[in-house]
C-alpha positions as CSV (number, residue, x, y, z in Angstrom):
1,X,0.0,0.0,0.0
2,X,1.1,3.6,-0.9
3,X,0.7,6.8,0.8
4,X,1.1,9.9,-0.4
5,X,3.2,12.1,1.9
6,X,3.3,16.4,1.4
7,X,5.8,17.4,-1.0
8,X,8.4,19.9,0.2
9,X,8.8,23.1,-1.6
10,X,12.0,24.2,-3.1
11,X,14.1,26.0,-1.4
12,X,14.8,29.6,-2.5
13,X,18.4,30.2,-3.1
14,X,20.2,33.8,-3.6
15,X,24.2,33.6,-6.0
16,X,27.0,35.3,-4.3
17,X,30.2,35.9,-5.9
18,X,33.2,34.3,-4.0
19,X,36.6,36.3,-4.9
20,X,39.7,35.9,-4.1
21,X,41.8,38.4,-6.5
22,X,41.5,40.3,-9.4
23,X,43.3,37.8,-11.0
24,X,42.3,35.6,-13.6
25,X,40.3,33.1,-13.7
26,X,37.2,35.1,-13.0
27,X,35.7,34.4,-9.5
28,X,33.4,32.1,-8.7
29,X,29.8,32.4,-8.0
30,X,28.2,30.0,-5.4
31,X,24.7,29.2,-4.6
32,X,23.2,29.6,-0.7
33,X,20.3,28.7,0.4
34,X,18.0,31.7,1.7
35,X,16.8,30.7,5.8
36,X,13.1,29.9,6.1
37,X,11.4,29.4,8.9
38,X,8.1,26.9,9.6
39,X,5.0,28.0,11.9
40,X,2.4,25.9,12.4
41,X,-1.9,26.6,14.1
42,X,-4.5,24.5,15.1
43,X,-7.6,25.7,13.8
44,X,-11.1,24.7,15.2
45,X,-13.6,25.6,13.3
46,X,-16.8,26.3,15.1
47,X,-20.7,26.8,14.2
48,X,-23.3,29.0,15.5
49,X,-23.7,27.4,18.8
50,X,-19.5,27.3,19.5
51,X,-19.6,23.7,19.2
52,X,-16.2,22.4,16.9
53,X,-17.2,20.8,13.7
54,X,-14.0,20.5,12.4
55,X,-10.0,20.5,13.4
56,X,-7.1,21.3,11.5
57,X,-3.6,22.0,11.2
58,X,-1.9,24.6,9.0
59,X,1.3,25.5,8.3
60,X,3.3,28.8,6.7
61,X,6.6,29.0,5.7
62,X,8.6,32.3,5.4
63,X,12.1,32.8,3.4
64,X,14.0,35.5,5.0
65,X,17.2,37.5,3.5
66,X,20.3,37.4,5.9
67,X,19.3,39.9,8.1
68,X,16.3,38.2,9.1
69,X,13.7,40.2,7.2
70,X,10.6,38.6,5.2
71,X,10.9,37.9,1.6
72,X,8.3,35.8,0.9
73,X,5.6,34.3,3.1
74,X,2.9,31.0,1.6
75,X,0.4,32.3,3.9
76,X,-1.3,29.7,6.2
77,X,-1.9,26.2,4.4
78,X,-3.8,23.5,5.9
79,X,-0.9,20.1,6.2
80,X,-2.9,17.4,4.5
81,X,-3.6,14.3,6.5
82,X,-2.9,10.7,5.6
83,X,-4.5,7.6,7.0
84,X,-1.9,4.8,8.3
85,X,-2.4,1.4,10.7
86,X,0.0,1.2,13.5
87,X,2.6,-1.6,12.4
């Protein structure tokens, strides 16, 4: 039997140029992965009478620039749920 598991995003990646004189060959350029971060909610949603219908959780992800500010946030997703029997 197969499950089908969440598929993780790429990560975002920012070139830098790595030199070490102005001689030749021309310098190098090397590829760093930008920091992201994970937060994760518990939503319950409720109906009119505050009773929970349903529960779920979501998760955001955030890539940052070196000094820690947001680039670029997914928003809150819900994490999809998969069905397995204890081995």
């Amino acid at each position: 039997m197969i499950y089908d598991v969440n598929v993780p995003n790429t990560i975002g990646h920012q070139t830098i140029i790595a030199t070490t004189n102005n001689t030749a060959p021309p310098p190098t350029t090397v590829k760093i992965a930008k920091p992201v971060s994970y937060q994760f909610q518990v939503v319950e949603y409720t109906d009119g009478n505050d009773k929970v219908v349903k529960v779920e959780l979501q998760v955001q992800q955030t890539e940052h620039d070196n000094n820690g500010n947001t680039i670029m946030s997914s928003g809150f997703k819900p994490v999809p749920r998969i069905r397995m029997p204890l081995p």
